[in-house]
C-alpha positions as CSV (number, residue, x, y, z in Angstrom):
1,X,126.6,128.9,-1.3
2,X,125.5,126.8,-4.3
3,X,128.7,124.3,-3.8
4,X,127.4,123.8,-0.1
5,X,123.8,123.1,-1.5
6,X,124.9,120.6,-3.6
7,X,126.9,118.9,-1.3
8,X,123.8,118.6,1.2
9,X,122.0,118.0,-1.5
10,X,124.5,114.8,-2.7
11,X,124.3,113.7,1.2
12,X,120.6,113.4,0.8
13,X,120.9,111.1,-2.2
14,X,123.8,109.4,-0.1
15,X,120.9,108.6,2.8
16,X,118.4,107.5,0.4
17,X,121.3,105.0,-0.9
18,X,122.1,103.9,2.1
19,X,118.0,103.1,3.2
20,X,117.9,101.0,0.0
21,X,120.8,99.1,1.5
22,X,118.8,99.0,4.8
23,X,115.3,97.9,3.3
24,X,117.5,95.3,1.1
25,X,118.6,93.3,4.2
26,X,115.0,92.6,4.8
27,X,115.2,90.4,1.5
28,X,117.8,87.6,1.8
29,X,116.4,86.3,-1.3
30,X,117.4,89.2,-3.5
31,X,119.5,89.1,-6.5
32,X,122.9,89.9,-5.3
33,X,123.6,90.0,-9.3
34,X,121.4,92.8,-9.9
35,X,123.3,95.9,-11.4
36,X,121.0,97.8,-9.2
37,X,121.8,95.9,-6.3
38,X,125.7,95.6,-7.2
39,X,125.9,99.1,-6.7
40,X,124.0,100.0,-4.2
41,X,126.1,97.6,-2.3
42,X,129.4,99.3,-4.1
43,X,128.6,102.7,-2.5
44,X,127.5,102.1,0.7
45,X,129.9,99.2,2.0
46,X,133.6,101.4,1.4
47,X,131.6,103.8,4.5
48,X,129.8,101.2,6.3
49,X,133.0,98.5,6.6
50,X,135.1,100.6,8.9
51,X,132.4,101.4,11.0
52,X,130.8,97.7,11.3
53,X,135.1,96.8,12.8
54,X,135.0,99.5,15.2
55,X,131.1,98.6,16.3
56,X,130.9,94.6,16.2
57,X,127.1,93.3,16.0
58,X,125.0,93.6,18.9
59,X,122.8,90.7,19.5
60,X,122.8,90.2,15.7
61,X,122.1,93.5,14.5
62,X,124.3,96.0,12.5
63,X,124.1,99.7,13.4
64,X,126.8,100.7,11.0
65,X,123.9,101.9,8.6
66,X,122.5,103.9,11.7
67,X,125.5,105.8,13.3
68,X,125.8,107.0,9.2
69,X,122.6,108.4,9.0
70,X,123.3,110.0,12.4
71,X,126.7,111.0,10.9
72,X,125.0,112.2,7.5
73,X,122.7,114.5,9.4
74,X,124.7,116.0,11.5
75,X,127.4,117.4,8.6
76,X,123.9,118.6,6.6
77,X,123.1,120.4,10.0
78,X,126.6,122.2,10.3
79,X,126.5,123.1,6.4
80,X,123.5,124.6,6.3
């Protein structure tokens, strides 16, 4: 039970992660040099790369971040 709390727990972190990455494409300007921002962009783009091939951009706009919150959520719902 405690191994299956900890990996829901980790999944959270994961999603907070991976809205950093969201709310950092609002800043074009951002230091892309940033050890922060290096790894940030080192965790989330292995998960969000073979998504964005299968789902091009529509009009623009990547879901990728989106269909892995929706996938994030729904492995924390079956865990717990």
């Amino acid at each position: 039970m405690i191994i299956i709390q900890l990996i829901v727990f980790l999944l959270w972190i994961y999603q907070l992660i991976m809205l950093a990455r969201v709310f950092m494409s609002w800043f074009p300007n951002l230091d892309r040099y940033n050890p922060v921002v290096q790894f940030i962009y080192q965790v989330t783009e292995p998960v969000l790369r073979p998504i964005r091939e299968l789902l091009p951009p529509t009009m623009g706009i990547d879901f990728s971040p989106l269909i892995v919150f929706i996938g994030i959520s729904i492995l924390m719902m079956i865990l717990r």
